[in-house]
Structure formats: structure tokens, C-alpha cells
LUMMI-188156 format. One line per 2 residues: number of its first residue (from 1); their letters; for each residue x, z, y of N, C-alpha, C, O, CB. Coordinates in Angstrom, 2 decimals. Glycine has a CB too. Layout:
N
NUM> A> X Z Y X Z Y X Z Y X Z Y X Z Y  ...
END
This chain:
109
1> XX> -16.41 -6.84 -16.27 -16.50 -5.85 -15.22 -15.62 -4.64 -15.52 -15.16 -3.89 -14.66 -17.95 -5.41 -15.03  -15.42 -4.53 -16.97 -14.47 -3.29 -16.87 -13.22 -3.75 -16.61 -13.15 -2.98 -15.65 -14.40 -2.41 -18.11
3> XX> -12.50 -4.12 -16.60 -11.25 -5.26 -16.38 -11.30 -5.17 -14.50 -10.25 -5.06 -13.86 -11.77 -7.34 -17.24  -12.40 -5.24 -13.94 -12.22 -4.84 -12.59 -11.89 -3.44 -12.13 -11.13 -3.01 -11.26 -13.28 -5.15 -12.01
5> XX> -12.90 -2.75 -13.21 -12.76 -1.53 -12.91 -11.23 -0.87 -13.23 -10.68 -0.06 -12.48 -13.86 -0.89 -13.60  -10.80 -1.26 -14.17 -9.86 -0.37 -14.76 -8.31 -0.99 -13.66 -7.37 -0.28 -13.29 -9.79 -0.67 -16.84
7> XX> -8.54 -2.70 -13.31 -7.74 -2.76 -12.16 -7.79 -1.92 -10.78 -6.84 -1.45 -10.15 -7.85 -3.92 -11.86  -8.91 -1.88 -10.53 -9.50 -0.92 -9.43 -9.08 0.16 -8.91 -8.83 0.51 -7.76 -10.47 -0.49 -9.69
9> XX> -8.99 0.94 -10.56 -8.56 2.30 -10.51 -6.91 2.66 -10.39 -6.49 3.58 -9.68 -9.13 2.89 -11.78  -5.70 1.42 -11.50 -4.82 1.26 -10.97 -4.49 1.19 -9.45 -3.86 2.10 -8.91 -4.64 0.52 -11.50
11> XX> -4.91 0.14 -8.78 -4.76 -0.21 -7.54 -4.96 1.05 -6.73 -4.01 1.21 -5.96 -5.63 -1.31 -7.19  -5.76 1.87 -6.66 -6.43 2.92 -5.89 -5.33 4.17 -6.13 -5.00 4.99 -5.26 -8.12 3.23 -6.48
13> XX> -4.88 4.12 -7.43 -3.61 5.25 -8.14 -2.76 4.85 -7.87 -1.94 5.60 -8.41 -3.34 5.56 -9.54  -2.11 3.95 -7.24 -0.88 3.26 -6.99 -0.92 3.31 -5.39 0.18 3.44 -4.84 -0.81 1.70 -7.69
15> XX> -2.22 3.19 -4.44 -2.26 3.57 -2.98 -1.96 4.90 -2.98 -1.11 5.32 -2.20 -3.57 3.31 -2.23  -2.82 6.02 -4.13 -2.25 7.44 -3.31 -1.33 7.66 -3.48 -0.73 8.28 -2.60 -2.68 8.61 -3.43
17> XX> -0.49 7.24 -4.98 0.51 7.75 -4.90 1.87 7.34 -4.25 2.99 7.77 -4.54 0.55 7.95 -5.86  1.52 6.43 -3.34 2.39 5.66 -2.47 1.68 6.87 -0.88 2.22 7.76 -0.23 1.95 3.41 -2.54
19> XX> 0.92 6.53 -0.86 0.64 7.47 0.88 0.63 9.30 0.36 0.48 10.23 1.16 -1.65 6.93 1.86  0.77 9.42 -0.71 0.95 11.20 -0.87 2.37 11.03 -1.09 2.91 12.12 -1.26 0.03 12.19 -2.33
21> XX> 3.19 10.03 -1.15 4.96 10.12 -0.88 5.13 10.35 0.35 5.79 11.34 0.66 5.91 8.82 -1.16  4.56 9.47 1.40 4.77 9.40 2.78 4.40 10.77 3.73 4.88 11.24 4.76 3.97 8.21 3.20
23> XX> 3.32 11.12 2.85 2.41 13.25 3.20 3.68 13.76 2.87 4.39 14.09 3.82 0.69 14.26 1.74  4.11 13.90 1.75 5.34 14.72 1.33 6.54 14.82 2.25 7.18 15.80 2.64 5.85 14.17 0.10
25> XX> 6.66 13.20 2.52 8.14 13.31 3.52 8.00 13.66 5.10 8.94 13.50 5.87 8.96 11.75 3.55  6.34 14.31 5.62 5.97 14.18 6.79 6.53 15.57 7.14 6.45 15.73 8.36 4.48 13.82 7.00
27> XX> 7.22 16.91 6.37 7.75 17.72 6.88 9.45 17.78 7.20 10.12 18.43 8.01 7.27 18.54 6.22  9.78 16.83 6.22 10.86 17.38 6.19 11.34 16.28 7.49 10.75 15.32 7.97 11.62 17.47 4.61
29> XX> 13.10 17.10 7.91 13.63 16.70 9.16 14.17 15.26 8.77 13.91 14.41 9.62 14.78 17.78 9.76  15.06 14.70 7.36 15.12 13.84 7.28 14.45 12.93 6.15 14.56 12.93 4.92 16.04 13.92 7.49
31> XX> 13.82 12.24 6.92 13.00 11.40 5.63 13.57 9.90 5.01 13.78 8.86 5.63 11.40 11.01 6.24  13.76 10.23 3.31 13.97 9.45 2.47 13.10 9.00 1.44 12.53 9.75 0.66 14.81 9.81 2.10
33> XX> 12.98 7.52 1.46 11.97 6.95 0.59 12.54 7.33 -1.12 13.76 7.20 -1.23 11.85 5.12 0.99  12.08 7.61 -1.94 12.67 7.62 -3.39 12.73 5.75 -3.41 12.03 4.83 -2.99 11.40 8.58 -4.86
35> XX> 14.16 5.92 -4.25 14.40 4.23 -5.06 13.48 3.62 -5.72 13.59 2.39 -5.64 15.39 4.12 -6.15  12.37 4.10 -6.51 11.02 3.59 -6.79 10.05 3.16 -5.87 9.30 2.23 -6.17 10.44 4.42 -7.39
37> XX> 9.99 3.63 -4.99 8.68 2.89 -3.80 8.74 1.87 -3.91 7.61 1.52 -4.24 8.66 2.98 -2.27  9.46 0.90 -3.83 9.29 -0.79 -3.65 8.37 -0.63 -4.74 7.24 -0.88 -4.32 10.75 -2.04 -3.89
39> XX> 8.36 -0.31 -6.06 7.85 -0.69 -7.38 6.08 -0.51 -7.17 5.33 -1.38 -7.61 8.62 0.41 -8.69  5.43 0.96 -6.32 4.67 1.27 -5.81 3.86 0.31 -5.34 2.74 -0.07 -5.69 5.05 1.93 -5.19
41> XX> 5.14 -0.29 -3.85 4.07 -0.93 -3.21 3.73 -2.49 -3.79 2.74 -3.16 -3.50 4.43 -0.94 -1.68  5.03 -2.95 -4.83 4.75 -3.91 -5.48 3.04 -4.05 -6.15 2.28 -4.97 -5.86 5.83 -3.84 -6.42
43> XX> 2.69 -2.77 -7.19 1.85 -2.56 -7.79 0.78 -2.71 -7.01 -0.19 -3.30 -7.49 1.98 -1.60 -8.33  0.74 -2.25 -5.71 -0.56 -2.51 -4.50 -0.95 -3.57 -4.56 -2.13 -3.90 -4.64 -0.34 -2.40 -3.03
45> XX> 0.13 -4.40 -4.53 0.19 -6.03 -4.04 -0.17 -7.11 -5.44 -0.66 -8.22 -5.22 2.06 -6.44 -3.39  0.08 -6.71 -6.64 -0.13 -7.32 -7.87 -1.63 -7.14 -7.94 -2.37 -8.12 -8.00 0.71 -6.70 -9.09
47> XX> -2.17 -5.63 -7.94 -3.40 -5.36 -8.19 -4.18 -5.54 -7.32 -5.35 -5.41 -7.71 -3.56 -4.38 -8.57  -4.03 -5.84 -6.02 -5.00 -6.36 -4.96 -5.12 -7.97 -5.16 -6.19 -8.37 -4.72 -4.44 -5.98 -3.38
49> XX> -4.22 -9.11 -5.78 -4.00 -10.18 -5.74 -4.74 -10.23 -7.07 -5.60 -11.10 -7.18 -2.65 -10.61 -5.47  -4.50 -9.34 -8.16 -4.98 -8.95 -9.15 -7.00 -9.50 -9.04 -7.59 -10.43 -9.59 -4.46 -7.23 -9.16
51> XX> -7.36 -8.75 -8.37 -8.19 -8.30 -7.77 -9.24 -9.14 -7.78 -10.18 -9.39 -8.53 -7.81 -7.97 -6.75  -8.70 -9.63 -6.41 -9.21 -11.04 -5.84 -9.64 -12.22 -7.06 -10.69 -12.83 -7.32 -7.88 -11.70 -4.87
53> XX> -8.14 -12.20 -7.71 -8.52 -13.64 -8.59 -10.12 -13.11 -9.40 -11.06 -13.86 -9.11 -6.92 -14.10 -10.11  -10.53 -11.71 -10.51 -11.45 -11.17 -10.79 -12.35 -11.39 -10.12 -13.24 -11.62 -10.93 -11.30 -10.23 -10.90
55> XX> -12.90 -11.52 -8.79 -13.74 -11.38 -8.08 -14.25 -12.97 -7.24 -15.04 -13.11 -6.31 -13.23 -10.24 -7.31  -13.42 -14.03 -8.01 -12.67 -15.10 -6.48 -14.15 -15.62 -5.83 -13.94 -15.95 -4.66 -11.39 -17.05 -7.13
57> XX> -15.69 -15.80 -6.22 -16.11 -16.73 -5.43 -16.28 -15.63 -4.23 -16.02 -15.86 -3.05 -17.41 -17.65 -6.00  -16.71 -14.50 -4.69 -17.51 -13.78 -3.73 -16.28 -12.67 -2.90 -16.49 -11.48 -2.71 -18.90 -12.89 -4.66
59> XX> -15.43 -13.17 -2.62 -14.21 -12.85 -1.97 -14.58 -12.25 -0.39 -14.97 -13.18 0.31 -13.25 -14.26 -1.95  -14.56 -11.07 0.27 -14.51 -11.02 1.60 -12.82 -11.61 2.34 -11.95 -10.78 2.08 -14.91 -9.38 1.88
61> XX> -12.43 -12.46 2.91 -11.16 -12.71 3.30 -10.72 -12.16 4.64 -9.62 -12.08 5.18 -11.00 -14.05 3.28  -12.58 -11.63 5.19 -11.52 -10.75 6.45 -10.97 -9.30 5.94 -10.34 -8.63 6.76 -12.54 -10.32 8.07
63> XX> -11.09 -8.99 5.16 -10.54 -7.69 4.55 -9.37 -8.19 4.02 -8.33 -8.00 4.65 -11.45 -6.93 3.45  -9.35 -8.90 2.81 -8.26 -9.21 2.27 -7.07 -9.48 2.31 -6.20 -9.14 1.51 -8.37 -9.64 1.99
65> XX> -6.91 -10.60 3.95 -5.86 -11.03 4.25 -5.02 -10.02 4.92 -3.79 -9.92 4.87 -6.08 -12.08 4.87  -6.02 -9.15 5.68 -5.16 -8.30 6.71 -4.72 -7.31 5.60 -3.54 -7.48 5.32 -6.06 -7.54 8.17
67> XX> -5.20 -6.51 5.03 -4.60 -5.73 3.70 -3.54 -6.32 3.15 -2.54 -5.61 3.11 -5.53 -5.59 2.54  -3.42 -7.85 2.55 -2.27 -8.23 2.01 -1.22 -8.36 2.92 -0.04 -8.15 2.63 -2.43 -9.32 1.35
69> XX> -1.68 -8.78 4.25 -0.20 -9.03 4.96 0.15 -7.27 5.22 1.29 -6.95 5.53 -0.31 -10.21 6.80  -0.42 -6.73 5.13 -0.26 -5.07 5.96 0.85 -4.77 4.60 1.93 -4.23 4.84 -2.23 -3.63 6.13
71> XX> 0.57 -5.06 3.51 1.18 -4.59 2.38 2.61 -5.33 1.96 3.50 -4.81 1.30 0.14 -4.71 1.30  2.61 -6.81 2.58 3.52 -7.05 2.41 4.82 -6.82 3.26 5.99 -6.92 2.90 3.25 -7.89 2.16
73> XX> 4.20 -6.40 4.77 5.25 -5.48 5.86 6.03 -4.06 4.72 7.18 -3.71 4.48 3.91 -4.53 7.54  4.62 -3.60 4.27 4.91 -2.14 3.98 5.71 -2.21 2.59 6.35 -1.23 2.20 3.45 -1.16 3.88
75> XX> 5.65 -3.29 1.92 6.68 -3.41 1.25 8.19 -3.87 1.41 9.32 -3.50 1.07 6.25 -3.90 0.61  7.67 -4.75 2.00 9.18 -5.08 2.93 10.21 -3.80 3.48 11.39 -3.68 3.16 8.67 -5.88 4.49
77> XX> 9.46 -2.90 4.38 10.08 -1.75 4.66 10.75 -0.87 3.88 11.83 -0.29 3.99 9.41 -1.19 5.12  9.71 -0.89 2.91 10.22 -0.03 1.44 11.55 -0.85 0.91 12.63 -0.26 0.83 8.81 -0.09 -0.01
79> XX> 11.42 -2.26 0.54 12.44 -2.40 0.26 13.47 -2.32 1.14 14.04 -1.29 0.76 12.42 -3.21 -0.24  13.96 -2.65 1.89 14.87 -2.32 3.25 15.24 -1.04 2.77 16.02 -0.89 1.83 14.09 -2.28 4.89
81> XX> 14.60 0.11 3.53 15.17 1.22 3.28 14.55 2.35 1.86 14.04 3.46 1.83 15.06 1.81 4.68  14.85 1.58 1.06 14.49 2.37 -0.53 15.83 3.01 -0.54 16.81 2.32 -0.29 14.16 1.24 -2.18
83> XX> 15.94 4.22 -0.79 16.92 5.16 -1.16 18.21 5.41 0.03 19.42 5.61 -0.11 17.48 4.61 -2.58  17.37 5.31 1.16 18.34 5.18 2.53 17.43 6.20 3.41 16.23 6.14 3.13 18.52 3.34 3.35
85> XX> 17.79 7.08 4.37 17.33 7.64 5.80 16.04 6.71 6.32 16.07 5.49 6.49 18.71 7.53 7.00  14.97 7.56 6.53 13.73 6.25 7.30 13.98 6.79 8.85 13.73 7.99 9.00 11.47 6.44 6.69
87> XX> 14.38 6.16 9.86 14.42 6.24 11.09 12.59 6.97 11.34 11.63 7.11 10.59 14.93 4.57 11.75  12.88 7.30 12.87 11.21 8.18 13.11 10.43 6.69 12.94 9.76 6.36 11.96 10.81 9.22 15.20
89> XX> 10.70 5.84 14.17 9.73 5.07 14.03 9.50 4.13 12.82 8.49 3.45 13.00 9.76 4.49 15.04  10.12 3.86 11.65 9.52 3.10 10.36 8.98 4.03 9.84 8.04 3.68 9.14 10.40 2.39 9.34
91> XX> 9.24 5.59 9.89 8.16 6.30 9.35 6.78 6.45 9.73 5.88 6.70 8.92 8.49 7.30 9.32  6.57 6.25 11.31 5.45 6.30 11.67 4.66 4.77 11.54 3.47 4.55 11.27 5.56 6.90 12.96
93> XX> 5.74 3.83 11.83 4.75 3.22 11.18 4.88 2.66 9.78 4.92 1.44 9.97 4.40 2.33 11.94  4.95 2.83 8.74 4.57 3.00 7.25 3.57 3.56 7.55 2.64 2.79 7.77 5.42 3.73 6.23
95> XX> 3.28 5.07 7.69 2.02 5.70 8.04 1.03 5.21 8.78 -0.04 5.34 8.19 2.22 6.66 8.55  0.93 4.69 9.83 0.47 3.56 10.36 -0.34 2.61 9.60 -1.54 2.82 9.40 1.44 2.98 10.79
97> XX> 0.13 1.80 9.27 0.24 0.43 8.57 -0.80 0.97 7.36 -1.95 0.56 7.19 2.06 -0.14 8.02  -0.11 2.01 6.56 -0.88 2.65 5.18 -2.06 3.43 5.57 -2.80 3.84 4.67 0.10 3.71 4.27
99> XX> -2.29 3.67 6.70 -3.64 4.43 7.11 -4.66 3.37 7.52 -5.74 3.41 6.93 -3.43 5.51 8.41  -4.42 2.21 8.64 -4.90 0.82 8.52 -5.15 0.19 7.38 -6.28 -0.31 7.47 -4.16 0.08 9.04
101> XX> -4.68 -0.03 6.42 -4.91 -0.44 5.52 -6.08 0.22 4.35 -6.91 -0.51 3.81 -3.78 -0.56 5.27  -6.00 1.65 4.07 -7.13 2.62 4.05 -8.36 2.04 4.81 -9.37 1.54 4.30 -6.68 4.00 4.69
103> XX> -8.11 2.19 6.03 -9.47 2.06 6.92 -9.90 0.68 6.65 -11.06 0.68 6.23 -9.29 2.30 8.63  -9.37 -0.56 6.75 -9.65 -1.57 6.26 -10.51 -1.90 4.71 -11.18 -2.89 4.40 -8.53 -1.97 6.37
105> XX> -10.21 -0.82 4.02 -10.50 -0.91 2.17 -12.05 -0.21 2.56 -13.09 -0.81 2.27 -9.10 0.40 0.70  -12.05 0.85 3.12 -13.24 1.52 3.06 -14.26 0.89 4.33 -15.39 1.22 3.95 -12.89 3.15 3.16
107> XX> -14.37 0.32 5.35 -15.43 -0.23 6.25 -15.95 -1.27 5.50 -15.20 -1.95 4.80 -14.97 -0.72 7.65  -17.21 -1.50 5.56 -17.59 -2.47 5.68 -17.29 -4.12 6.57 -16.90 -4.01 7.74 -18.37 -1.90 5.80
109> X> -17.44 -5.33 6.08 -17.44 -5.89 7.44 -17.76 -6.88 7.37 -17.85 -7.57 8.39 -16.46 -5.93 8.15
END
């Protein structure tokens, strides 16, 4: 159980500090992802897959799947434009996508 936990806490430190990048770039006029984000949202995606295997019989999969595919868009994007201009709309939805994905982690269902 600590082995969950201590993945847990990765995973959870690796979401904020991926959606407090996206807070940061929400003022300025042009928004650029730093060249590290892919690595970020990689870490989401290791430690949620991570996760799962830790946990596998008692698995919820309506949570899971939609989180992993949400993460693998939002990585995708990241990689695309890592260290390039984010047009308005991939910024909004990254934000999007990463706020769904939030709401998804915390409901019940």
C-alpha cells in the first residue's frame, strides 16, 4: 500500500504541476508550452497506468479509460507544440481536457 501511495502522490505532483503551467500561461498574450511538458504529461500517463496495474482487480474502468484517453490527446498536444506558440483554441482546450480530467479523478461513479 505504500507503493500506491507514494505512486499516488507522484501522479497527483505531476497533474499540478502540469495544470499550474497552463494557470501561468493563462495571462500572458502569447502562450508557449516549455520543451519539458511532454515529459509531464508522459509522467501522468506512466503513473496512472502505473496505478491501475497496483490496484488491477478492483479497477473502476469508467474513470480510467476516459482519463487515459483525455491524457493521451493532452499529451499528444504537448508534444506537437512543445517549445512552439499554442494557438487560442489548443490552449483552451488543454485547459479543457485537464479540467475534465480533474473532474473525472475526483467524482465518484
Amino acid at each position: 500500500m505504500t507503493l500506491f501511495n507514494i505512486v499516488l502522490i507522484v501522479h497527483f505532483v505531476a497533474f499540478l504541476f502540469f495544470l499550474g503551467q497552463l494557470v501561468v500561461l493563462f495571462p500572458m498574450p502569447e502562450k508557449q508550452l516549455h520543451k519539458h511538458t511532454i515529459f509531464l504529461g508522459v509522467a501522468i500517463l506512466v503513473t496512472g497506468i502505473f496505478l491501475v496495474v497496483l490496484k488491477y482487480p478492483q479497477v473502476n474502468l469508467y474513470k480510467v479509460i476516459p482519463k487515459s484517453a483525455l491524457f493521451v490527446v493532452i499529451s499528444t498536444f504537448c508534444g506537437i507544440y512543445s517549445g512552439k506558440a499554442l494557438p487560442k483554441n489548443i490552449y483552451r482546450t488543454l485547459m479543457a481536457l485537464t479540467v475534465l480530467a480533474s473532474l473525472i479523478a475526483v467524482f465518484r461513479v
